[in-house]
C-alpha positions as CSV (number, residue, x, y, z in Angstrom):
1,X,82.4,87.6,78.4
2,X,79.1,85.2,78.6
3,X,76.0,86.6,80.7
4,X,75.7,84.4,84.2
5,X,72.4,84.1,85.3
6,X,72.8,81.5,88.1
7,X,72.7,82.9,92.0
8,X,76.2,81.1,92.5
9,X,79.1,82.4,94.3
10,X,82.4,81.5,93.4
11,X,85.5,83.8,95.8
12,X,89.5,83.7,95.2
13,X,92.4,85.0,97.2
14,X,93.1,88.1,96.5
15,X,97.0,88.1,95.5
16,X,88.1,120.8,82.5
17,X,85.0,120.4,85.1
18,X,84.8,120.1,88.3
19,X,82.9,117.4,90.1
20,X,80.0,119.5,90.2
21,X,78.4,117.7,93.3
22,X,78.9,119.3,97.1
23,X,77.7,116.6,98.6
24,X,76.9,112.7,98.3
25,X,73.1,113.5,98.9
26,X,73.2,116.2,96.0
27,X,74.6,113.8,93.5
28,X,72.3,110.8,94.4
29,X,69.8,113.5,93.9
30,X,70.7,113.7,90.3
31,X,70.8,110.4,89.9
32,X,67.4,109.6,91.1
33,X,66.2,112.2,88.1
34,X,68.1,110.4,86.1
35,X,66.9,107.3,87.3
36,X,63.2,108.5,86.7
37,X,63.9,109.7,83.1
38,X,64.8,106.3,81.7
39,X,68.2,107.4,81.5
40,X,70.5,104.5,83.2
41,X,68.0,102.5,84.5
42,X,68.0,99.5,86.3
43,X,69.8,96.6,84.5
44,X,70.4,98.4,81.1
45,X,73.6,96.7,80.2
46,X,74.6,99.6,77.4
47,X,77.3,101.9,77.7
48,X,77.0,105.6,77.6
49,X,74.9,107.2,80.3
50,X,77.3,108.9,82.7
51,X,77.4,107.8,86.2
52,X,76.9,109.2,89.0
53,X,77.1,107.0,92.0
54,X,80.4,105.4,92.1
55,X,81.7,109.4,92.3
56,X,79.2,109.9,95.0
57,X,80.5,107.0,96.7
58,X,83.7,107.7,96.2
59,X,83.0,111.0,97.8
60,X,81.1,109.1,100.7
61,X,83.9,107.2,101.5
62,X,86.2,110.4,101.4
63,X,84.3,111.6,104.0
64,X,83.8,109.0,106.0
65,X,87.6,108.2,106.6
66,X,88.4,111.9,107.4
67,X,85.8,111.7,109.8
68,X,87.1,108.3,111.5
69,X,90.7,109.8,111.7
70,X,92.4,107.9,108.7
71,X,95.6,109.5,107.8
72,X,96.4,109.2,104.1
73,X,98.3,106.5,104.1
74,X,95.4,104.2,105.4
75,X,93.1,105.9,103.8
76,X,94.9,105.2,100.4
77,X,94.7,101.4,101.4
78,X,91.2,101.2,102.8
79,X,90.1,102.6,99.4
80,X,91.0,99.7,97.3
81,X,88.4,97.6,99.7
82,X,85.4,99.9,98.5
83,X,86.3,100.1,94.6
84,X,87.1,96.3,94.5
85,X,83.8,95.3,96.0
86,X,82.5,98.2,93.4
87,X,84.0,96.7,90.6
88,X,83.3,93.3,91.3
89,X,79.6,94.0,91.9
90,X,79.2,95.4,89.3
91,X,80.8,92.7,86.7
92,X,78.9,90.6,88.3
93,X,76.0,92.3,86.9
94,X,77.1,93.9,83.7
95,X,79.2,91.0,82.5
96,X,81.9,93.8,81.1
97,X,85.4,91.9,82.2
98,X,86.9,89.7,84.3
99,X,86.4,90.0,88.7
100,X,89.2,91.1,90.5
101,X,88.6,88.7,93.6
102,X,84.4,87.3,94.4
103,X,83.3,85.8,91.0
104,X,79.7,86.9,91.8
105,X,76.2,85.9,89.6
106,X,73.4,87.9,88.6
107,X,69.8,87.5,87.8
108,X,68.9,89.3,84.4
109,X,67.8,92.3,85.3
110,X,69.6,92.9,88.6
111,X,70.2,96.6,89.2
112,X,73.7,97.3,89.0
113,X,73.5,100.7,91.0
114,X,71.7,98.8,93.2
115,X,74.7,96.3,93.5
116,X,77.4,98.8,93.6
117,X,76.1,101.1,96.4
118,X,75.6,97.8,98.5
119,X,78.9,96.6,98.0
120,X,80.4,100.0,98.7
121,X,78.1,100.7,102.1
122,X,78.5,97.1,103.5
123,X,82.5,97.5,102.8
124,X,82.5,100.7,104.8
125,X,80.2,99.8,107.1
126,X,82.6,97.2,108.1
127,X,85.6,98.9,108.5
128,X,83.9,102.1,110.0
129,X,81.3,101.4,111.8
130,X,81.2,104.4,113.7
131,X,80.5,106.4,110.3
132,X,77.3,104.8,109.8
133,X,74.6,106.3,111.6
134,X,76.0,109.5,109.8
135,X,77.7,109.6,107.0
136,X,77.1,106.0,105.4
137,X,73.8,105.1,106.0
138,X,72.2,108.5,105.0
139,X,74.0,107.9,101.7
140,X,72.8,104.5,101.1
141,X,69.1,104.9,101.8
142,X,69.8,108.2,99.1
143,X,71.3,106.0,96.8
144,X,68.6,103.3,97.2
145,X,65.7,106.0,97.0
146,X,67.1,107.0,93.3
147,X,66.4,103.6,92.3
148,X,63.1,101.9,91.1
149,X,61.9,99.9,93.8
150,X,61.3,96.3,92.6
151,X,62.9,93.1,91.7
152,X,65.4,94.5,90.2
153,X,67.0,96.6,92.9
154,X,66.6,94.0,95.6
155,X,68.3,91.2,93.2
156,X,71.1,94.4,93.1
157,X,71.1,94.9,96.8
158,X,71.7,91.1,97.3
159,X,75.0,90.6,94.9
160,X,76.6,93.6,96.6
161,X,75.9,92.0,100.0
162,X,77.3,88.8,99.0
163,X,80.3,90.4,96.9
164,X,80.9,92.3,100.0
165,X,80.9,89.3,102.5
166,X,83.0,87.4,100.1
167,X,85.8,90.2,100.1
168,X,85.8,91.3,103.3
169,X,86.5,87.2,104.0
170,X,88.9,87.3,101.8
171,X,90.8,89.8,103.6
172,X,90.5,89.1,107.2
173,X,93.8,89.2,109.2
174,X,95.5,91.0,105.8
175,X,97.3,93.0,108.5
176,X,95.5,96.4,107.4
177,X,96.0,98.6,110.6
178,X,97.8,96.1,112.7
179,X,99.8,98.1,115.4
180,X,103.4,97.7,115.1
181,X,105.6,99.9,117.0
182,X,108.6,102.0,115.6
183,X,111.2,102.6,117.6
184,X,114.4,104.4,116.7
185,X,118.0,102.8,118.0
186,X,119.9,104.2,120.3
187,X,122.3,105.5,120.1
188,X,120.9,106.0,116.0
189,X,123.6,105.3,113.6
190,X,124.3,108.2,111.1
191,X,121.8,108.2,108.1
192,X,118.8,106.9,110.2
193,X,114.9,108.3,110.2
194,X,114.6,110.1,113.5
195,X,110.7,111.3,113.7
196,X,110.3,114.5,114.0
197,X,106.4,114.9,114.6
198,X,104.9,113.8,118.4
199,X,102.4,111.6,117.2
200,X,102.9,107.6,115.8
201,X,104.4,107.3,112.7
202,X,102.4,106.6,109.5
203,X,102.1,103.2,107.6
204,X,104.2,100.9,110.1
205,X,101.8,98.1,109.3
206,X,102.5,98.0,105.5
207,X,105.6,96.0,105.1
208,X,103.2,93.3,106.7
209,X,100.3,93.7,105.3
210,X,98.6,91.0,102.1
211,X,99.0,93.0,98.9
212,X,96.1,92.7,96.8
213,X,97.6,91.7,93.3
214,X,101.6,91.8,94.0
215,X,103.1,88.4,95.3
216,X,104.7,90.0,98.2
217,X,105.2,93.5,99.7
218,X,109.3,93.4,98.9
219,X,108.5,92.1,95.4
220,X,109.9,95.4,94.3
221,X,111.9,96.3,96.9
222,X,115.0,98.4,95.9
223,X,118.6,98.5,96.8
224,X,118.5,101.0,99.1
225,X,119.5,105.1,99.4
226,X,123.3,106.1,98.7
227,X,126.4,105.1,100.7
228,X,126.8,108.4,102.7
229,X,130.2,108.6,101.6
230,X,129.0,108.5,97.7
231,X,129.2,111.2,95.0
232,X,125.8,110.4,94.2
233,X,124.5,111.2,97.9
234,X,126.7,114.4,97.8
235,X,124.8,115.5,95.1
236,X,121.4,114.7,96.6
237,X,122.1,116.5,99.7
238,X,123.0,119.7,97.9
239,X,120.1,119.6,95.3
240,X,117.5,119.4,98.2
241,X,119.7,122.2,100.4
242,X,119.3,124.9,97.6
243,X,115.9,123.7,96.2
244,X,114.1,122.7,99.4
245,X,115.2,125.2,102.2
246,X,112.5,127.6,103.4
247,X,114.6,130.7,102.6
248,X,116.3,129.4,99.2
249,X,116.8,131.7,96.6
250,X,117.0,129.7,93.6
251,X,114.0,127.8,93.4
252,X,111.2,129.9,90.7
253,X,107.9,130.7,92.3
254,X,106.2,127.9,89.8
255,X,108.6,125.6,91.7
256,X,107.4,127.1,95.2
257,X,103.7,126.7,93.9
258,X,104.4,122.9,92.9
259,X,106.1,122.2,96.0
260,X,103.1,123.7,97.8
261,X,100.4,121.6,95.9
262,X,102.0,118.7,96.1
263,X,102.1,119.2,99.8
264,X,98.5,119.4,100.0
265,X,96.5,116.1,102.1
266,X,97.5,113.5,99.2
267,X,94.3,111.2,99.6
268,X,92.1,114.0,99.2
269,X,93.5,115.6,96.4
270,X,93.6,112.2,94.5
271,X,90.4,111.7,94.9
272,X,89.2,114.8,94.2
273,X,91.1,114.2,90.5
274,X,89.4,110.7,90.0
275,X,86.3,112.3,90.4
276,X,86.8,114.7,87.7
277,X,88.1,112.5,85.7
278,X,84.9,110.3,86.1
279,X,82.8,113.6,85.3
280,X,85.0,114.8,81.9
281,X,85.1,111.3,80.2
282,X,81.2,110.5,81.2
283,X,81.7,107.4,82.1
284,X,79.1,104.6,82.8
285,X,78.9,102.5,85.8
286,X,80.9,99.8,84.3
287,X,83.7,101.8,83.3
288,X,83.9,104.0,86.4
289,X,84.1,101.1,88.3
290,X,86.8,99.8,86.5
291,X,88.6,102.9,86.4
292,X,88.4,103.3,90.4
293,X,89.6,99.6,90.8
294,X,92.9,100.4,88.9
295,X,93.9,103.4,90.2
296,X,92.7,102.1,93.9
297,X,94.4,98.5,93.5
298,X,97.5,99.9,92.1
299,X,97.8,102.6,95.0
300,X,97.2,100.5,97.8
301,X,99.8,98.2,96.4
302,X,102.2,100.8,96.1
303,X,102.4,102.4,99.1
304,X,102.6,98.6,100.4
305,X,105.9,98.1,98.4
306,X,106.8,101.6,98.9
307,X,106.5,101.2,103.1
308,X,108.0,97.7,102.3
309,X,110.9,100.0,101.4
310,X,110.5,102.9,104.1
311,X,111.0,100.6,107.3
312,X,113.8,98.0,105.8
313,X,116.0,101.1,104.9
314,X,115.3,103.8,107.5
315,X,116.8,106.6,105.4
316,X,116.7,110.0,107.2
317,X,115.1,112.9,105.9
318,X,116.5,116.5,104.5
319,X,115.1,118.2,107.5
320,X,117.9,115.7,109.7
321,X,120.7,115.6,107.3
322,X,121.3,119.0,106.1
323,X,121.8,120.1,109.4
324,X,124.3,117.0,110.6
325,X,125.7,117.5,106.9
326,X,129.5,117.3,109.1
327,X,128.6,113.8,110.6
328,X,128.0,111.7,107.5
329,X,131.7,110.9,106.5
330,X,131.3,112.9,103.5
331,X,133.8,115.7,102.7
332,X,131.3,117.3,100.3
333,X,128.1,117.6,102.5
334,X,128.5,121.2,104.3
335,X,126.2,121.5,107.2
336,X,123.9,124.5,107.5
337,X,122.2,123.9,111.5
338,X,119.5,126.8,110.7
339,X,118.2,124.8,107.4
340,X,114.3,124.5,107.2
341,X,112.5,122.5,104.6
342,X,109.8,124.5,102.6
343,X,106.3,122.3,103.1
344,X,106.1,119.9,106.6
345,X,108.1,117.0,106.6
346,X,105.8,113.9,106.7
347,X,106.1,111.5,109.5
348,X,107.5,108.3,108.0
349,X,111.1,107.4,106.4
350,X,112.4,109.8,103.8
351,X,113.4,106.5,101.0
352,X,111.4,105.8,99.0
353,X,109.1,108.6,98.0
354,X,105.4,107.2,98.5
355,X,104.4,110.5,96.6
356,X,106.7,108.9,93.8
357,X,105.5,105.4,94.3
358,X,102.2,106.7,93.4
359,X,101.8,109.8,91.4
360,X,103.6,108.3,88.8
361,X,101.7,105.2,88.8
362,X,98.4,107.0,88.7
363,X,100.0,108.1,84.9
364,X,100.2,104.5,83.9
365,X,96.9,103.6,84.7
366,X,94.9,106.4,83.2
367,X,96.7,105.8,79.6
368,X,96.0,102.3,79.8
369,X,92.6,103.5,80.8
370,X,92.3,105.8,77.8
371,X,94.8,103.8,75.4
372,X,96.8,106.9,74.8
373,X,99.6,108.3,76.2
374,X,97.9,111.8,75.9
375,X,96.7,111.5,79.5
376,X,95.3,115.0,79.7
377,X,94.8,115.2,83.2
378,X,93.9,117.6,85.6
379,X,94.2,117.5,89.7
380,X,92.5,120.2,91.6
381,X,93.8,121.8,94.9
382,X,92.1,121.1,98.1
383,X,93.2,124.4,99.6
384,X,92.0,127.0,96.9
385,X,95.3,127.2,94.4
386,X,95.4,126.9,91.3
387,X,94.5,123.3,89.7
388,X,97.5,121.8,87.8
389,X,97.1,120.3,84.5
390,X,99.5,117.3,82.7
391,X,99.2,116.7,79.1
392,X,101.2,113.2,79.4
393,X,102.2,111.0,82.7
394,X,105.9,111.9,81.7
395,X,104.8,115.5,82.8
396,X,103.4,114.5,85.9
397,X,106.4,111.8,86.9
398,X,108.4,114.7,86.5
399,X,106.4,117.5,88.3
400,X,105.5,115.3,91.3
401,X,109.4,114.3,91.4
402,X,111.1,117.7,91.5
403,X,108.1,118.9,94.0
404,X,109.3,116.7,96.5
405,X,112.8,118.0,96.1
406,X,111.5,121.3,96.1
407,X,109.6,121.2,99.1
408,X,112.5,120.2,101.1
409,X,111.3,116.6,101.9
410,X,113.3,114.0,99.7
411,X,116.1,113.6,98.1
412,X,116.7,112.9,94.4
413,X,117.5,109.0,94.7
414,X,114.0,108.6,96.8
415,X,112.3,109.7,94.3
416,X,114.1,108.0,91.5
417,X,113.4,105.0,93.1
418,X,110.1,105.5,94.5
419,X,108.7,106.4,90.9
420,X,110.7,102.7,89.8
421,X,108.2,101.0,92.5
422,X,105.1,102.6,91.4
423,X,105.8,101.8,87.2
424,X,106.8,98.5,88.1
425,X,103.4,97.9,90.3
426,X,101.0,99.9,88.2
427,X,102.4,97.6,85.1
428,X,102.4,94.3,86.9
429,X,98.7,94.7,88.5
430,X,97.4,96.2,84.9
431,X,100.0,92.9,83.4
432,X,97.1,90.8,85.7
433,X,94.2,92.0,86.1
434,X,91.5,94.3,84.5
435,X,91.8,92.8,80.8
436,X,88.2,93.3,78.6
């Protein structure tokens, strides 16, 4: 790709170790050391010296959305905001691939650290403005301190305000967080999501939300759970009865520690991953950008198809049906009224798996990242178990799968055809966009 040295703005629709850093302040810390030494210094354009603010960022942002109250499913979304205006920023400076969505200029020179923790602050200053006197601006004057002070870093500090303005246009009224109300029929016809939790259910705004590389949110949408009165839903119910139940005694204790993990706070976990995965590849600023806008575009589209899928087919979950087992027509489903599933049941509709729609997808893009199929990848616990390790994403389409079943919170055909929605996405948006 050329080097652009106008000031012109062009915008377009948008269609192991450990992370060793505690905290955001600690790893800016580093970086300012770094900074000093030579090492990754304001507009070097070569690749090689390992990064360290887009995972302090990303760990920024992590704790900025627990703080505002973003459940998983928003927080997943609201992600792909702050990586995109990353990314962007920082091709805009680098000149290493094409933009995702604001075709941005740089002076020679600009600091591309510079530009990429602007982008990231102004994004989440925007959508969590209560986060800033806190958590967001005490990171961004860290991240600024680490960096020579000159013309260099203010030509940064202005392409990630503009790629930041230009995106956050870009998406106004995308329908990110709109309130839209579910409410259950009555009387509810056999087979339908009943909530189960007191508080509003999670990801009712997706189905109507802008993707932001898939033409549509039911671009992928897919036929729809079993007939009730199907051999196929037979067998679903009574895989996830002896699997999932609370008390079963088939399931192997590896299968009760998978379900557990995988029942761990999803956003969290994830991004605890990406940032080891940043920290064992060493990758630079342009590549650790790129990785984050990937994973984070091909997330937030999937949960957007996946929801798509949720509210259309309002398929109830194990924790309903294997007790009503009698009502569902079908001679083979036996109820059992004391059933319990073995992790919480989340609060949305049990088809299609969003851990599917993701987990999977997440395999997709890291072996395109690496051009291998040998993923090697390795997702830590957020509650103090053991970390889990997948040598290919066949390995971890399969673990996250089963997990579900053996937690006692989907059924087989959810995640059959959640992990469908999540290939197909991950392909398409890696079909489109983020080409060298």
């Amino acid at each position: 790709m050329s080097r652009r040295t106008s000031s012109s703005l062009h915008a377009r629709s948008l269609g192991g170790r450990r992370w060793r850093a505690p905290a955001v302040v600690a790893a800016l810390a580093v970086g300012c050391t770094m900074a000093g030494s030579g090492v990754a210094v304001a507009g070097d354009r070569s690749h090689g010296a390992p990064d360290l603010f887009v995972a302090a960022w990303d760990l920024t942002a992590t704790q900025a959305l627990a703080a505002a109250g973003f459940n998983p499913v928003e927080s997943h979304v609201m992600f792909a905001y702050v990586a995109i205006a990353e990314y962007d920023a920082a091709v805009a400076v680098h000149g290493h691939g094409d933009h995702f969505a604001v075709d941005a200029d740089a002076p020679r020179g600009a600091s591309a650290e510079a530009a990429v923790s602007t982008a990231a602050h102004r994004v989440l200053a925007h959508y969590l403005p209560a986060q800033m006197p806190t958590i967001l601006d005490p990171a961004y004057h860290a991240a600024l301190a680490s960096i020579p002070d000159g013309s260099a870093e203010a030509a940064g500090v202005a392409v990630g305000e503009r790629v930041a303005a230009a995106l956050i246009e870009l998406r106004r009224d995308d329908g990110f967080r709109a309130t839209v109300p579910y409410t259950p029929p009555v009387p509810a016809p056999v087979g339908t999501w009943i909530p189960t939790a007191t508080t509003a259910p999670l990801g009712t705004f997706l189905p109507g939300m802008r993707p932001f590389a898939l033409r549509s949110a039911d671009q992928f949408r897919p036929d729809g759970p079993p007939d009730l009165d199907s051999r196929r839903w037979a067998r679903d119910y009574a895989e996830v009865k002896a699997f999932g139940s609370a008390t079963s005694t088939v399931r192997t204790s590896d299968q009760t520690a998978a379900a557990r993990f995988w029942g761990e706070p999803p956003f969290t976990q994830a991004h605890e991953s990406f940032r080891l995965f940043l920290d064992q590849h060493d990758l630079d600023l342009a590549d650790a950008t790129r990785f984050q806008a990937m994973m984070s575009v091909t997330y937030a589209d999937a949960l957007i198809a996946c929801f798509d899928a949720k509210y259309r087919y309002t398929f109830w979950r194990p924790v309903t049906a294997i007790p009503a087992g009698d009502t569902d027509g079908n001679r083979r489903t036996i109820a059992d009224p004391s059933w319990a599933p073995l992790i919480p049941t989340p609060n949305h509709p049990e088809y299609p798996s969003a851990h599917s729609c993701i987990t999977p997808a997440s395999g997709i893009v890291i072996s395109r990242f690496l051009g291998t199929a040998h993923i090697d990848f390795t997702i830590p616990s957020v509650t103090g178990a053991a970390a889990r390790h997948f040598a290919t994403r066949q390995d971890l389409r399969l673990e996250v799968g089963n997990a579900r079943i053996w937690g006692g919170v989907h059924f087989r055909s959810a995640v059959d055809d959640g992990t469908a929605i999540g290939e197909r996405t991950a392909k398409y948006v890696l079909r489109h966009h983020f080409d060298r």
